[in-house]
ZALUMMI-983086 format. One line per field, with one value per residue (C-alpha): residue number from 1; x negated, y negated, z; residue in three letters. Coordinates in Angstrom, 1 decimal. Layout:
N
pos	(NUM|...)
c1	(X|...)
c2	(Y|...)
c3	(Z|...)
code	(ALA|...)
***
This chain:
399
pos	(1|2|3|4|5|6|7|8|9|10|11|12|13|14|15|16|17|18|19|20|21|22|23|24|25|26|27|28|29|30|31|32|33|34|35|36|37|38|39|40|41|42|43|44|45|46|47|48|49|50|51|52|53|54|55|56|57|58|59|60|61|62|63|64|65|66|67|68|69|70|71|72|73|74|75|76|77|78|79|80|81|82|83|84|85|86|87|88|89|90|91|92|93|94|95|96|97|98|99|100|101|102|103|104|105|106|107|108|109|110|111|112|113|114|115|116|117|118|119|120|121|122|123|124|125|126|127|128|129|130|131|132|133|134|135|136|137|138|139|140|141|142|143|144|145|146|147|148|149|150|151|152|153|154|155|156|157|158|159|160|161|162|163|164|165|166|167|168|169|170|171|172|173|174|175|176|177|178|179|180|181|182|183|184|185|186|187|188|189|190|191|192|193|194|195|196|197|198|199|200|201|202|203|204|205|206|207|208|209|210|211|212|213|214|215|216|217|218|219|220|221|222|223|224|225|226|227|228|229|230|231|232|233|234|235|236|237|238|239|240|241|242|243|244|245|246|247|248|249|250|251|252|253|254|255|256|257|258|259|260|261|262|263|264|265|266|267|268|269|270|271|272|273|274|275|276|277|278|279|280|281|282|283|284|285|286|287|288|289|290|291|292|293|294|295|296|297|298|299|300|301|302|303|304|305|306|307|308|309|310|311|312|313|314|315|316|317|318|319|320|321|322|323|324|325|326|327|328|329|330|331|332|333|334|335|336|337|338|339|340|341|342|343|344|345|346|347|348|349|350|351|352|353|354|355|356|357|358|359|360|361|362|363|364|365|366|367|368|369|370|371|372|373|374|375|376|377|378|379|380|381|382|383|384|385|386|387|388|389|390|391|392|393|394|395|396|397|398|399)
c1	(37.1|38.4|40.7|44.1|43.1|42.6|45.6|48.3|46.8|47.5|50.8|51.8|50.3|52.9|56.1|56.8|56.2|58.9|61.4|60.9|62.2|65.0|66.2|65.6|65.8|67.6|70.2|67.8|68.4|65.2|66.7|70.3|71.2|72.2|74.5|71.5|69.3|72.3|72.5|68.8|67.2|67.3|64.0|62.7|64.8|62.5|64.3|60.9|58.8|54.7|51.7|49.3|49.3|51.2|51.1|50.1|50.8|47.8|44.9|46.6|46.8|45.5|44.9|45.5|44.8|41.8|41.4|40.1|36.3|36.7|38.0|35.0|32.5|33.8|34.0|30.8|29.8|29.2|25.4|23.6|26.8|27.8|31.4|33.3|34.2|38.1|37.8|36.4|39.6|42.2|40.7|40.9|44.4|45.7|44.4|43.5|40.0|36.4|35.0|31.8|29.7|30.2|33.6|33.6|31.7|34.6|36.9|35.4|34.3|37.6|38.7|36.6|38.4|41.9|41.2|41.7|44.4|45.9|45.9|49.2|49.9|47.2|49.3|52.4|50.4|49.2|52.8|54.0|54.0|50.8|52.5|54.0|53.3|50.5|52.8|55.5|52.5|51.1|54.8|55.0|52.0|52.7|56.3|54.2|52.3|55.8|56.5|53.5|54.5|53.7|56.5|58.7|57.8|57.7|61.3|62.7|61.0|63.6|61.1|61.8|61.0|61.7|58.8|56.2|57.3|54.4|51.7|53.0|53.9|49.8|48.8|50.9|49.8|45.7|46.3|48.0|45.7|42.4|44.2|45.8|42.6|41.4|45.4|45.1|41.2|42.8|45.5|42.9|40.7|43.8|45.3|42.1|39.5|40.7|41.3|37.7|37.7|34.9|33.9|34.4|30.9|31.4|28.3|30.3|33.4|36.2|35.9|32.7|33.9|37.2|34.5|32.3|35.2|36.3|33.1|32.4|29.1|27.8|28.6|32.0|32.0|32.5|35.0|36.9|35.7|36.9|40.2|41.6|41.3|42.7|45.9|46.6|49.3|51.0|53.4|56.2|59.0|57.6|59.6|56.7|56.2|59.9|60.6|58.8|59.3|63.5|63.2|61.3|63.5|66.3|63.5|62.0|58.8|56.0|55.7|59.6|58.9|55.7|56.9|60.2|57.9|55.5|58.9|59.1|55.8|55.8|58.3|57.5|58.3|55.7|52.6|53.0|52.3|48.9|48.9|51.3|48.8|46.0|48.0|49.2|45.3|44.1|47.3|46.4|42.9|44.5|46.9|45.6|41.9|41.0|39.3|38.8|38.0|40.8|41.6|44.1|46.1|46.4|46.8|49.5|51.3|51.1|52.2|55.4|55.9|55.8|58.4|60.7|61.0|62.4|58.7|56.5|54.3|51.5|51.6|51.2|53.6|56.1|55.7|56.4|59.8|60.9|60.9|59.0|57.6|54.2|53.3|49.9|48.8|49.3|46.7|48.0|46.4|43.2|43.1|43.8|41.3|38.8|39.6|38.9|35.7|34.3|35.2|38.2|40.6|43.6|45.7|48.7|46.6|46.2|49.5|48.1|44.8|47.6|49.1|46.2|45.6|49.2|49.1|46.5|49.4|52.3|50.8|49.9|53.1|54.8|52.6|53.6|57.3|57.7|55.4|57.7|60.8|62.6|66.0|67.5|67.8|71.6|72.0|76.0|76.9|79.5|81.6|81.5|85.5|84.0|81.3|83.7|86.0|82.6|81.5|84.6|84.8|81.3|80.1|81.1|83.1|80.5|82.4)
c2	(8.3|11.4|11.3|12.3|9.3|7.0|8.1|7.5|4.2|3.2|4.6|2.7|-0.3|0.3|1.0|-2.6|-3.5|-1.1|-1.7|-5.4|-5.2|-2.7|-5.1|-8.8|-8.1|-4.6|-6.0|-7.8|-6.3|-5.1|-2.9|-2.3|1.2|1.3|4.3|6.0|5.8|7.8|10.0|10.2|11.4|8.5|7.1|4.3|3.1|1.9|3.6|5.5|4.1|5.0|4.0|6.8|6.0|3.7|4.5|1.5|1.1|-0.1|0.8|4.2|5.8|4.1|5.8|4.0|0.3|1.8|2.9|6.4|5.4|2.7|6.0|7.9|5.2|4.2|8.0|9.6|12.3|16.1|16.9|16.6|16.0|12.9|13.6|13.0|16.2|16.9|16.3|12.9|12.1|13.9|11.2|8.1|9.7|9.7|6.4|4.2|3.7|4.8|7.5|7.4|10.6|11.3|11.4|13.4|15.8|15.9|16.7|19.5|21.0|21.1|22.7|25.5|25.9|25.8|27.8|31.6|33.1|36.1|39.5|40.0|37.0|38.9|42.3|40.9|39.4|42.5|44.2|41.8|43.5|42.6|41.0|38.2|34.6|33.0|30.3|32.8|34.4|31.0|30.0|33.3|33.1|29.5|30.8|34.0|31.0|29.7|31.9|29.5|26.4|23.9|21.6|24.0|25.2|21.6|21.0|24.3|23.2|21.3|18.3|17.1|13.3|11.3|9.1|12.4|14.5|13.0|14.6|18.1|17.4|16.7|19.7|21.5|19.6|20.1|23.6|24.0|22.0|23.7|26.7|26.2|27.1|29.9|31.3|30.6|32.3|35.1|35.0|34.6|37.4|39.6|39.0|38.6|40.1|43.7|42.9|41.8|38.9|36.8|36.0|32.1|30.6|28.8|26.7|25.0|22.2|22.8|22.2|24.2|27.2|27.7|27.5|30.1|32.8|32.8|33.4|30.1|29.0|26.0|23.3|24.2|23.3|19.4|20.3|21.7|18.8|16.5|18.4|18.5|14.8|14.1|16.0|15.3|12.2|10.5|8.4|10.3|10.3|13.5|16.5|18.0|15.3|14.1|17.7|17.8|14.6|15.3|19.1|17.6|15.0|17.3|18.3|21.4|22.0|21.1|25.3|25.1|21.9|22.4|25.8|24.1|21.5|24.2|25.8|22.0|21.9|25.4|24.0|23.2|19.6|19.3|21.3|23.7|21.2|21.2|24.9|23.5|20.8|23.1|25.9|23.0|22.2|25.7|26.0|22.8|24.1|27.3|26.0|22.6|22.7|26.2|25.1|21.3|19.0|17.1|13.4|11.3|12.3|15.7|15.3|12.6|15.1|17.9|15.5|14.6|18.6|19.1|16.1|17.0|20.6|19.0|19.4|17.2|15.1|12.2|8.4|6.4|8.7|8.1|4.5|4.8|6.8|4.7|6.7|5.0|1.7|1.8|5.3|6.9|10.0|11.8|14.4|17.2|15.6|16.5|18.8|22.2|21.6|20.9|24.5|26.3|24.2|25.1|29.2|29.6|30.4|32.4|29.8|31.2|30.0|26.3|25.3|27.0|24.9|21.6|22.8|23.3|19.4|18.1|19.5|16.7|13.8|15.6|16.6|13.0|11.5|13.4|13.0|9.2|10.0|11.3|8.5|5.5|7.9|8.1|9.4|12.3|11.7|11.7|9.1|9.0|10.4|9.6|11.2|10.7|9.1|6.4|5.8|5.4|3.2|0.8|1.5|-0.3|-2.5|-4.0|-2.7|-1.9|-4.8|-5.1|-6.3)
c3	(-24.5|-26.0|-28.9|-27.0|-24.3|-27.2|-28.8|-26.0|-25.4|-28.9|-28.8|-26.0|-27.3|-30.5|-28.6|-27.7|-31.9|-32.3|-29.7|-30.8|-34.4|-33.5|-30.7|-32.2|-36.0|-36.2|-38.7|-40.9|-45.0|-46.3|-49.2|-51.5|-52.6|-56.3|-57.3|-59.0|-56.3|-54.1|-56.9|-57.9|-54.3|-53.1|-54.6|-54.1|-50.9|-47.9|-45.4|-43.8|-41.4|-40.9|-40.6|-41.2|-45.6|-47.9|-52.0|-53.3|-57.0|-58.1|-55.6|-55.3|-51.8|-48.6|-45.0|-42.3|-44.6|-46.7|-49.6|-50.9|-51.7|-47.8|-46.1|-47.8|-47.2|-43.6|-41.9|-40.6|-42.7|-42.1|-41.8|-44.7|-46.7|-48.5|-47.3|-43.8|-42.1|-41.9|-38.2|-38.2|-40.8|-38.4|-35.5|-38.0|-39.1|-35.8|-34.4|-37.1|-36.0|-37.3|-34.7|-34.1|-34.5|-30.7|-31.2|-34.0|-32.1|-29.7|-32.2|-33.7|-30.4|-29.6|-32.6|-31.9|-29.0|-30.9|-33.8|-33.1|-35.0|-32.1|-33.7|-34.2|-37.1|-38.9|-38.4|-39.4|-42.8|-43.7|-43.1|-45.6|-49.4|-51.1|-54.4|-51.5|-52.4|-50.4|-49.3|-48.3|-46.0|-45.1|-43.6|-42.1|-40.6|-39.2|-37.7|-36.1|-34.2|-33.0|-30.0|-28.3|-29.2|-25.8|-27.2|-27.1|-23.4|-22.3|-23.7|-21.7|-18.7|-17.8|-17.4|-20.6|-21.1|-24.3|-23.7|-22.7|-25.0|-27.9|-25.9|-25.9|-29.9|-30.1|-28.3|-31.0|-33.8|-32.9|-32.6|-36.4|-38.1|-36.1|-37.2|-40.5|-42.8|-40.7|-41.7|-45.0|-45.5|-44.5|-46.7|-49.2|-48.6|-48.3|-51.5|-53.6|-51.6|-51.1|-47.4|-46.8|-44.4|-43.0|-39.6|-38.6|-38.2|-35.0|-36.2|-39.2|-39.1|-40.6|-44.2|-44.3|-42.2|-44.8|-47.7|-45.4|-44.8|-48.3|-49.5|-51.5|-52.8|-50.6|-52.8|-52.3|-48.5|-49.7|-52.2|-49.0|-47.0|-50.2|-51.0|-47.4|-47.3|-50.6|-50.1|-46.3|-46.7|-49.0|-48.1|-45.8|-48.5|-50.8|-49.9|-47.6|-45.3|-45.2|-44.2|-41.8|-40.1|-40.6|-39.1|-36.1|-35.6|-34.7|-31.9|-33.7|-32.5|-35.1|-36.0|-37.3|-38.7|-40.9|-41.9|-43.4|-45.0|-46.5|-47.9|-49.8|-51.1|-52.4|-54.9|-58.9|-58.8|-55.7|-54.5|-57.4|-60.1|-59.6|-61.1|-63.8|-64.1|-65.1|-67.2|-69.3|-70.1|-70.7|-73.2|-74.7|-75.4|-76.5|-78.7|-80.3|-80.1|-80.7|-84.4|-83.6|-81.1|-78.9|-80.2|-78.9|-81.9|-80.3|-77.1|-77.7|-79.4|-77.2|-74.2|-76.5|-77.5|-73.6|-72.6|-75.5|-73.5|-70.9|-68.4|-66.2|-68.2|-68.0|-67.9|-71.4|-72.9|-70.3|-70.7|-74.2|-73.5|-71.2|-68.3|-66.1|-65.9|-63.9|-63.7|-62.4|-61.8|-59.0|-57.0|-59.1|-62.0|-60.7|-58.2|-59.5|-62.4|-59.4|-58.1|-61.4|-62.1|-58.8|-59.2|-57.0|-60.1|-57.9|-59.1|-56.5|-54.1|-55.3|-53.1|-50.0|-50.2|-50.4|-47.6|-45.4|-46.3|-46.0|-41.9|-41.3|-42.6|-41.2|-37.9|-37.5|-38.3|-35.9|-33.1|-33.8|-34.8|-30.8|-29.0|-30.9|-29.7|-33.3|-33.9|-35.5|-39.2|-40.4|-43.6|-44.4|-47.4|-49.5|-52.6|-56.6|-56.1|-53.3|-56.2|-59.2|-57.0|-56.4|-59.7|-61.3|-58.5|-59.1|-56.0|-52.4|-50.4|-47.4|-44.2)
code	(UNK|UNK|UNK|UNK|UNK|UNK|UNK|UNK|UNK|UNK|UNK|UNK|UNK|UNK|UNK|UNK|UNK|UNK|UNK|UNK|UNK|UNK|UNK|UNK|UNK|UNK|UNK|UNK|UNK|UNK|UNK|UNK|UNK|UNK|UNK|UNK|UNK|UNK|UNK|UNK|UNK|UNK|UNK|UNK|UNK|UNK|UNK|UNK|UNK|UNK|UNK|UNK|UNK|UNK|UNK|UNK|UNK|UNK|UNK|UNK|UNK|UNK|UNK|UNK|UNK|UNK|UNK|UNK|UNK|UNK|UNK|UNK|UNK|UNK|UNK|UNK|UNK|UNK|UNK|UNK|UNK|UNK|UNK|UNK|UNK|UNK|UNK|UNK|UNK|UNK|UNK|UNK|UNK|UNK|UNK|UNK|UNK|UNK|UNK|UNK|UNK|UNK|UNK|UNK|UNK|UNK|UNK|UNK|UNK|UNK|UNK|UNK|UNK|UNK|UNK|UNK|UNK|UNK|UNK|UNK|UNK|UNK|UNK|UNK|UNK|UNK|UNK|UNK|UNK|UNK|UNK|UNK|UNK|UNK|UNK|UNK|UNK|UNK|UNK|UNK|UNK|UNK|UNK|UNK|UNK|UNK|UNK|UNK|UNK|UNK|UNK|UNK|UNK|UNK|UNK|UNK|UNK|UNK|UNK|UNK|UNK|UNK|UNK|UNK|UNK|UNK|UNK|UNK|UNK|UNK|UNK|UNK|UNK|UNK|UNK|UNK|UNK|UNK|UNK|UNK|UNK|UNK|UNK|UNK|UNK|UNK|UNK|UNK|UNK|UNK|UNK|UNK|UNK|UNK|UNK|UNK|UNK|UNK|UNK|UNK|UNK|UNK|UNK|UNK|UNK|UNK|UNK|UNK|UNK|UNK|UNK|UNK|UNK|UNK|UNK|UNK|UNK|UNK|UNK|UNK|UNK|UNK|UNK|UNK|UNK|UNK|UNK|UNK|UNK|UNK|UNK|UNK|UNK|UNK|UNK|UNK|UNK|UNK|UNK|UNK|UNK|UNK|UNK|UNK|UNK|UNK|UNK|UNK|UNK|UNK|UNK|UNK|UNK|UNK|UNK|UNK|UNK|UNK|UNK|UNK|UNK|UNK|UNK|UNK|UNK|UNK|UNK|UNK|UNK|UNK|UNK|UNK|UNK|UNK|UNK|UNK|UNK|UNK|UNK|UNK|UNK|UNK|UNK|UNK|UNK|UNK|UNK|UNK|UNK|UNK|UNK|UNK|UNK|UNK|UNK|UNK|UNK|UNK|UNK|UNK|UNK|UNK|UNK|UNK|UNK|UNK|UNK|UNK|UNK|UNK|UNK|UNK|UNK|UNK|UNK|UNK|UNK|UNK|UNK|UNK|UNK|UNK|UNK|UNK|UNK|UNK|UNK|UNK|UNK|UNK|UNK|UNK|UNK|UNK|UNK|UNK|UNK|UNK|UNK|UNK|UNK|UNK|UNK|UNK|UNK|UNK|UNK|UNK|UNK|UNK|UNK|UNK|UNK|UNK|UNK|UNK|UNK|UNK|UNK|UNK|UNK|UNK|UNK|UNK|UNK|UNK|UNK|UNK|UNK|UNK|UNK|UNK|UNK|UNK|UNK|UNK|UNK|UNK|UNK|UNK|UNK|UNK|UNK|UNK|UNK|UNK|UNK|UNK|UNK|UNK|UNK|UNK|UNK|UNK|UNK|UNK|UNK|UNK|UNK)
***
């Protein structure tokens, strides 16, 4: 069965789960909002819904139920790689089952047949001054794609229906993330490669064929594999997914959509903290090891130097502060240090490579945001007076 088929039967499978709990139990509390939640971005509130990965606090992430080293384990893996190919993650992703190498087969076939990039995105790239960000091209180059969005045709078609409308989100989606890291190789090669760009090897999946066009040792083809993986979903409240998923809402097709949530992750407090991640290290080295080796002594106090500046630090030292009471870290700990190791040191290029992941989450949750028929997003917001009144008032009087 191939993976679209399998797909819309597990969608409608779902649809009664949903209706269900909005009908029988739709009033049933599962959170309060405290006034520093509402002030403080509203962390913390369970107010989104999806299946595709939940953050657990100990474990870490999950996809789809399993863990990182289950999802690694459970996938079938490129040839002659100890590590899934992206495709066969993008069926699991999407269904929440194991494919077998048949239908992984599938997948990538039919990426080959989604991924050319027309001509003219790679005109209006190069049009583009060369000192532009490579996430300012990458969204560019995502919006160039919009004028054939099949979403969007099937909404002006004037046979627009609520309950259809998943399947045209899906064609959309399979075409941006067969598409994404051929984009963002040619970003690459135009910003740090004089221009010199690589032919895709229609012989290689996907992981293997970004590694390929960018001119990557082999060994670097399972760090793509690896990386894309990693970084597709966490969780749909960080600012990249949660952009995405709220722009769609509104009925932007998945181009708009992903374009505003690669505008989210582009940000410091986000997908750029992996490059803060790994200029804090080199300055570490630079600055407190240069004559002597690293002891806890040191690094304690350079993590205490950084929080005392008012920037993003690591766990224990948080603890200690007070900041936070169970925290772990994130992706970005990791994964721009990965990069450098491996010889891809452009390090405005470090967000692009997240983003090419985080299409595989996003993509997938909206497929499933338009087969379970979600709403528009509005929360109702309120003022600072309405909080001081419930402040003094102990809280709000709930009719």
């Amino acid at each position: 069965m191939a993976l679209k088929d399998t797909l819309k039967q597990k969608i409608e499978e779902f649809r009664p789960r949903t209706t269900r709990l909005t009908k029988e139990f739709g009033k049933i509390v599962i959170d309060q909002v405290t006034i520093d939640q509402a002030i403080g971005g509203a962390r913390d509130i369970r107010c989104l819904v999806t299946d595709i990965s939940y953050l657990d606090p100990q474990e870490g992430i999950r996809f789809r139920g399993k863990t990182i080293p289950e999802t690694f384990e459970a996938l079938p893996k490129a040839p002659g790689s100890k590590y899934p190919t992206v495709e066969s993650f993008w069926y699991f992703l999407l269904t929440g089952e194991v494919p077998t190498a048949a239908q992984v087969d599938e997948v990538v076939a039919e990426w080959k047949t989604r991924q050319a990039v027309p001509q003219y995105v790679f005109d209006a790239l190069r049009a583009l001054p060369r000192e532009t960000h490579p996430m300012t091209m990458l969204s560019i180059g995502l919006l160039a794609l919009q004028k054939d969005s099949k979403f969007l045709a099937y909404y002006n078609s004037g046979k627009f229906n609520k309950m259809a409308a998943w399947e045209y989100v899906y064609e959309d989606a399979s075409d941006i993330v067969a598409r994404i890291s051929v984009l963002a190789a040619f970003i690459y090669n135009l910003k740090f490669r004089g221009d010199k760009q690589i032919a895709i090897d229609p012989k290689l999946d996907m992981g293997a064929n970004f590694a390929h066009m960018i001119g990557q040792s082999e060994e670097y083809k399972d760090v793509a594999r690896m990386y894309f993986i990693l970084h597709s979903d966490h969780e749909s409240g960080n600012v990249s997914a949660h952009t995405t998923h709220l722009v769609h809402s509104a009925l932007s097709d998945p181009y708009y959509a992903y374009s505003a949530g690669l505008n989210g992750l582009a940000g410091p407090l986000h997908g750029l903290a992996n490059q803060e991640v790994l200029s804090w290290t080199m300055e570490f080295q630079k600055k407190y090891c240069a004559n002597q080796e690293p002891t806890k002594e040191l690094i304690t106090k350079a993590l205490w130097d950084t929080l005392n500046a008012g920037q993003v630090i690591a766990p224990g030292v948080l603890t200690e502060h007070g900041k936070t009471k169970n925290p772990w870290p994130n992706v970005d700990a990791q994964s721009g240090v990965i990069q450098w190791y491996y010889g891809l040191k452009e390090w405005d290029f470090y967000t692009v490579l997240f983003g090419v992941g985080r299409a595989l989450g996003c993509m997938a949750n909206i497929t499933w945001d338009r087969g379970l028929g979600y709403a528009i997003e509005r929360p109702k917001s309120v003022t600072t007076a309405m909080l001081e009144k419930w402040a003094e008032e102990g809280g709000r009087k709930l009719a």
